[in-house]
MARFI-73053 format. One record per residue (C-alpha): x, y, z; residue number from 1. Coordinates in steps of 0.05 Angstrom, whole numbers, plus 5000, padded with zeros to 4 digits. Layout:
BEGIN
ATOM;X;Y;Z;NUM;
...
This chain:
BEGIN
ATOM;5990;8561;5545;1;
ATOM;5921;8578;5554;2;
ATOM;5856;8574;5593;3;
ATOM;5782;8582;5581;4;
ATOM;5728;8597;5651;5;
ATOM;5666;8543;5646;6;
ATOM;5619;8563;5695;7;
ATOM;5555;8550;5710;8;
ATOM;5483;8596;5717;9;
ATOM;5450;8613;5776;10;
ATOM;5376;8581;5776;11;
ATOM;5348;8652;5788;12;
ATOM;5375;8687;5732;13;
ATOM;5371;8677;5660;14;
ATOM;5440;8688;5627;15;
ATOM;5448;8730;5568;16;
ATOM;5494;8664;5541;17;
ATOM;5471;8597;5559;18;
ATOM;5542;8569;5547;19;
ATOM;5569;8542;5613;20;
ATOM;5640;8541;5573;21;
ATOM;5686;8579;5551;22;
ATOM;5726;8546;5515;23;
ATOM;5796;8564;5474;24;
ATOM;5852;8530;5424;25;
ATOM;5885;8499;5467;26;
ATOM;5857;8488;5535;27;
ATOM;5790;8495;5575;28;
ATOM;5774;8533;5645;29;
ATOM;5724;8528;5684;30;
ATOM;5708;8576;5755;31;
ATOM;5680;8521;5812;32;
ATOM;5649;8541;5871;33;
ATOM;5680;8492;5913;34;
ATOM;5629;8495;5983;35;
ATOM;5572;8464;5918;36;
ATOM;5617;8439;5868;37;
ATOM;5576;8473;5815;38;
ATOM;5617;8503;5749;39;
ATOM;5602;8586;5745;40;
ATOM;5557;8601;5702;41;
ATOM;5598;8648;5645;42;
ATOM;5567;8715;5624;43;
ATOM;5583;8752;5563;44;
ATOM;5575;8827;5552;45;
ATOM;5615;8880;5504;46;
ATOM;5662;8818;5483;47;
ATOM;5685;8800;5550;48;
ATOM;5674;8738;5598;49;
ATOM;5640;8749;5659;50;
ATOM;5619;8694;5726;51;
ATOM;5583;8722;5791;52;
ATOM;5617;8702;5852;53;
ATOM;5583;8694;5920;54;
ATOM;5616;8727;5970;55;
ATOM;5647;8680;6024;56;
ATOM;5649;8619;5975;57;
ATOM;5718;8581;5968;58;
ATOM;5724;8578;5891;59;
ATOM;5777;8542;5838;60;
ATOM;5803;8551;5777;61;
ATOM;5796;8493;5732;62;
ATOM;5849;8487;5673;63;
ATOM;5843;8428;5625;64;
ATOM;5900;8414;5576;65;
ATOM;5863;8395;5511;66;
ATOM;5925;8390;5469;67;
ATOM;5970;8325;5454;68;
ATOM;6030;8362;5482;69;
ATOM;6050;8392;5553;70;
ATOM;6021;8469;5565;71;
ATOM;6047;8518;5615;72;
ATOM;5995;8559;5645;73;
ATOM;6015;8623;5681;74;
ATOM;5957;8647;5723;75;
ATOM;5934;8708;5756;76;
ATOM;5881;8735;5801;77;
ATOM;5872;8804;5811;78;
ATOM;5931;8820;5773;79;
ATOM;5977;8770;5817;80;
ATOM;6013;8707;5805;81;
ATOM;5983;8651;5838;82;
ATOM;6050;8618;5846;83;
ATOM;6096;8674;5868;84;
ATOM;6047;8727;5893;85;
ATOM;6083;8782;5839;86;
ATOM;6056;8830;5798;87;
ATOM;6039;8784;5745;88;
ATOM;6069;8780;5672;89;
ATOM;6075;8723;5615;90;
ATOM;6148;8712;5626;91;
ATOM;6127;8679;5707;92;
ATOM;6129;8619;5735;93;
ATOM;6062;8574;5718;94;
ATOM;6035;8498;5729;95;
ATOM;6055;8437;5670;96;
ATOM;5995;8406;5647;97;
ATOM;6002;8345;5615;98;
ATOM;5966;8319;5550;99;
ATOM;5892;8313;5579;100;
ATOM;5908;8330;5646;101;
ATOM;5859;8380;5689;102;
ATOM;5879;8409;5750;103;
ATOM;5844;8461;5799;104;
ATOM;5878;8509;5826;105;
ATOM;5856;8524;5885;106;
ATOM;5892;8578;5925;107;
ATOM;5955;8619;5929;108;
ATOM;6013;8577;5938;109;
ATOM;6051;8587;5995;110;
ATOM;6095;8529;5996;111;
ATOM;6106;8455;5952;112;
ATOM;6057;8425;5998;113;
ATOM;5998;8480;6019;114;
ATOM;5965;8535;5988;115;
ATOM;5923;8591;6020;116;
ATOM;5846;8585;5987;117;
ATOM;5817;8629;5949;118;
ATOM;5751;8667;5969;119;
ATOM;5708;8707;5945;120;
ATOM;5710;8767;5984;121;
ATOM;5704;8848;5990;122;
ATOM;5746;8877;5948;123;
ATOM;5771;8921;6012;124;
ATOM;5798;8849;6045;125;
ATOM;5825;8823;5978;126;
ATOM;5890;8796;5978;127;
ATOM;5911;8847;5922;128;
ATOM;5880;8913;5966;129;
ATOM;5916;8884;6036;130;
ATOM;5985;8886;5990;131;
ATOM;5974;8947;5961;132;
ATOM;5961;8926;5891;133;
ATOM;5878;8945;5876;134;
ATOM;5877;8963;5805;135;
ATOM;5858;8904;5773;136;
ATOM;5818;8876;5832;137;
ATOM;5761;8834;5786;138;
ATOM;5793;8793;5736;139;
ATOM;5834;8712;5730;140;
ATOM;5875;8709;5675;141;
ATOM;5909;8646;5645;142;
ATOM;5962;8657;5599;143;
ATOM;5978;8590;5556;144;
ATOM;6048;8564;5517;145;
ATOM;6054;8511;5486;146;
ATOM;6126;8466;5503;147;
ATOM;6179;8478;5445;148;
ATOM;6200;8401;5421;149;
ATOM;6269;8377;5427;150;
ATOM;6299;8369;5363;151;
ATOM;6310;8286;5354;152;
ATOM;6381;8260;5359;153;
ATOM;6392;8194;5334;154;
ATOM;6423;8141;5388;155;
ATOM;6444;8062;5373;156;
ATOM;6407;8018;5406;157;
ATOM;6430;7999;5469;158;
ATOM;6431;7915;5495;159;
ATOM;6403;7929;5568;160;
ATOM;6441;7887;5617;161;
ATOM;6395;7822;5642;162;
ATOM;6351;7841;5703;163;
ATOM;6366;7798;5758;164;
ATOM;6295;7767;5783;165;
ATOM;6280;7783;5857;166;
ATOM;6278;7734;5910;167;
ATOM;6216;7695;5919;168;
ATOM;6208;7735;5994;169;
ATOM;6207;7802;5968;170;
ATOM;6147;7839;5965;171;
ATOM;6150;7896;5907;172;
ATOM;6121;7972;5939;173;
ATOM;6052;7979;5910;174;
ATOM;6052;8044;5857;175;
ATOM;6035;8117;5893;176;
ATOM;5988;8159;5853;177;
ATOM;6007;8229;5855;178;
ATOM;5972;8265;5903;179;
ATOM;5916;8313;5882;180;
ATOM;5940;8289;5819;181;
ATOM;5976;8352;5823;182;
ATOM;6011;8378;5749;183;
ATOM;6079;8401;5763;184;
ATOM;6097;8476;5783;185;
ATOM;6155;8516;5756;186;
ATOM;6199;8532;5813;187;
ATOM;6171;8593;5847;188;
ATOM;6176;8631;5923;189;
ATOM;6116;8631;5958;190;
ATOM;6069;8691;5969;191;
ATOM;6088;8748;6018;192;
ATOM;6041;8743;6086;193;
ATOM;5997;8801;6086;194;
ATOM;6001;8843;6153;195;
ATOM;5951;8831;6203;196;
ATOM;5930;8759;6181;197;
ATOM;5969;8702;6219;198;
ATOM;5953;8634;6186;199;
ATOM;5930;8672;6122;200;
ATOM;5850;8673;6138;201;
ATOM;5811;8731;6165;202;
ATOM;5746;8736;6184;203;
ATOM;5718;8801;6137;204;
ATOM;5736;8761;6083;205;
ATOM;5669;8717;6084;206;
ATOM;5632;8779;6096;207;
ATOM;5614;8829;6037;208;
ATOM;5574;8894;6041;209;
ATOM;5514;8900;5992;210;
ATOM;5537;8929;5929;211;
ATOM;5606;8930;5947;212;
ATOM;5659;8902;5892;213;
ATOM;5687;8829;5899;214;
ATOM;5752;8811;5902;215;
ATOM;5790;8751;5919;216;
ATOM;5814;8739;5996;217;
ATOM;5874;8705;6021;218;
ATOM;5841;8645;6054;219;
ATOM;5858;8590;6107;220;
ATOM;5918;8541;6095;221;
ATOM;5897;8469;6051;222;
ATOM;5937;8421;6023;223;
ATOM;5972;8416;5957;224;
ATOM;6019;8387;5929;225;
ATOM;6065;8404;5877;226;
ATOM;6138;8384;5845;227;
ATOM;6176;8425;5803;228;
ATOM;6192;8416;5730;229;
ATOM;6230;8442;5669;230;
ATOM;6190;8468;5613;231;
ATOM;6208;8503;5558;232;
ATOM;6172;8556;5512;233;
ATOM;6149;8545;5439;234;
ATOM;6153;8632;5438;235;
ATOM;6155;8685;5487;236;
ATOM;6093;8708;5482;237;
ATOM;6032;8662;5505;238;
ATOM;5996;8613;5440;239;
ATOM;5931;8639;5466;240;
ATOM;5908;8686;5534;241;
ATOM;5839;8669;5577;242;
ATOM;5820;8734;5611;243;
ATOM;5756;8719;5656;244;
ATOM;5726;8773;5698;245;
ATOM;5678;8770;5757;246;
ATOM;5643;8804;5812;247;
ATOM;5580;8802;5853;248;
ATOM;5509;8772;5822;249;
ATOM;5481;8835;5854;250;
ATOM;5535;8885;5812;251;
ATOM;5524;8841;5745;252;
ATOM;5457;8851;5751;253;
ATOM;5464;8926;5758;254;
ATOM;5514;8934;5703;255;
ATOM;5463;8901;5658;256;
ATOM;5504;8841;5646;257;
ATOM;5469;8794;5683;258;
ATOM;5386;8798;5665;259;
ATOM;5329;8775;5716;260;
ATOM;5285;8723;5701;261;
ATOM;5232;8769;5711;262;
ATOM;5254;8823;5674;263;
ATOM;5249;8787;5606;264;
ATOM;5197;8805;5553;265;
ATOM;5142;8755;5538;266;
ATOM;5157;8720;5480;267;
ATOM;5131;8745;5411;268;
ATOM;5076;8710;5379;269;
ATOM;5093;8693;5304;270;
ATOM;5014;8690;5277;271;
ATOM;4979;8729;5329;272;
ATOM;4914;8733;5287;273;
ATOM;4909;8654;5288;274;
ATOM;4884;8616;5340;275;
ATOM;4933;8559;5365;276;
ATOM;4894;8504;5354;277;
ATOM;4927;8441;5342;278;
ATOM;4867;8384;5336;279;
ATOM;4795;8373;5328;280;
ATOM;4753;8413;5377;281;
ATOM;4693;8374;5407;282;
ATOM;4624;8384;5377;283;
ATOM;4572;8437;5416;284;
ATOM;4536;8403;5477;285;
């Protein structure tokens, strides 16, 4: 299964893409900062996919299923399952999408019912860095499969017995919509606690030094909810993979991938010699 970052620009900066989407085959993904609810603007430099994070903001990642059949996304952040907390690889555990469905993922799940949020942070408090796992500190990943149909058996029709109608005192339970409208998760453990952070927040998280590289923290406990579910493979390797990478405004700007308003050159005149009128001038006096 796949996924594709949207994200939206930051009013200061003019991006070297205007597309707020990036968008594959089979599914679209967007980066939300969750404190504004604004989509990450998405970057592109030297073929790759780049958002700027602000440091200290809760973020998401948005997945939305745009196929007619189930997808199984197995995400990573820095190089970690979201669901188990393991070095990541294709072959992990993931969250079912149904057809149409989008679902943010919003943290690393710790159990069925809570996840710990993820934040923007230095790279030094990163949840990847505080388990000993830095290298690929930078980068979400979505790896997408498509579900392998069952092969159609042919059944008799069946003559269902005759429902007996309830009694005229019973009151039917009104329908419960699933909450978060949470897709289901394939079974998976829940992340190992990181030393030194009871409850999974800590405070240097929210903080970042200028210039320093982001990374994404291991944030306080929230809600969600998940089931699991059985989901199987079209082929072992993924129909399509989403590899977004981010850090700082300040570092994207100094890497060149990320231009200043300011900085851009005026805009070219096509018949400089002409003068730009477009109507009758007014006669002298």
């Amino acid at each position: 299964m796949q996924c594709l970052l949207r994200l939206m620009a930051c009013g200061a900066l003019a991006a070297m893409s205007g597309n707020a989407l990036a968008t594959g085959a089979v599914a679209d993904v967007r980066i939300i900062d969750r404190d504004s609810g604004a989509a990450l603007a998405t970057y592109y430099s030297n073929g790759e996919c780049w958002v700027a994070g602000r440091p200290g903001a809760h973020y998401a990642i948005e997945i939305r299923n745009d196929t007619g059949g189930r997808l199984l996304a197995v995400t990573s952040v820095d190089g970690i399952n979201v669901l188990s907390g393991a070095t990541a690889g294709w072959d992990q555990a993931g969250y079912v999408l149904d057809p149409g469905e989008q679902y943010q993922i919003t943290g690393w799940r710790k159990t069925h019912q809570e996840v710990a949020a993820f934040t923007f942070s230095d790279a030094s408090s990163s949840y990847a860095e505080r388990t000993g796992r830095p290298a690929n500190v930078g980068v979400i990943g979505v790896a997408l499969f498509r579900e392998r149909t069952p092969r159609r058996v042919y059944l008799p029709p069946r003559v269902a017995p005759a429902t007996p109608e309830p009694p005229a005192s019973f009151s039917a339970p009104s329908a419960r919509a699933p909450l978060a409208a949470a897709p289901a998760a394939a079974a998976a453990s829940p992340p190992p606690e990181i030393p030194g952070a009871p409850g999974g927040s800590r405070e240097s998280d929210a903080a970042t030094n200028s210039g320093a590289k982001l990374g994404t923290g291991h944030g306080e406990r929230e809600w969600s909810y998940v089931v699991d579910t059985e989901f199987r493979r079209m082929q072992r390797e993924p129909n399509e993979v989403i590899r977004i990478r981010y850090d700082s405004l300040e570092n994207l700007v100094a890497m060149g991938i990320v231009r200043p308003a300011g900085a851009l050159p005026p805009a070219p005149n096509p018949f400089p010699h002409s003068p730009e009128r477009q109507f009758v001038p007014d006669p002298p006096g």
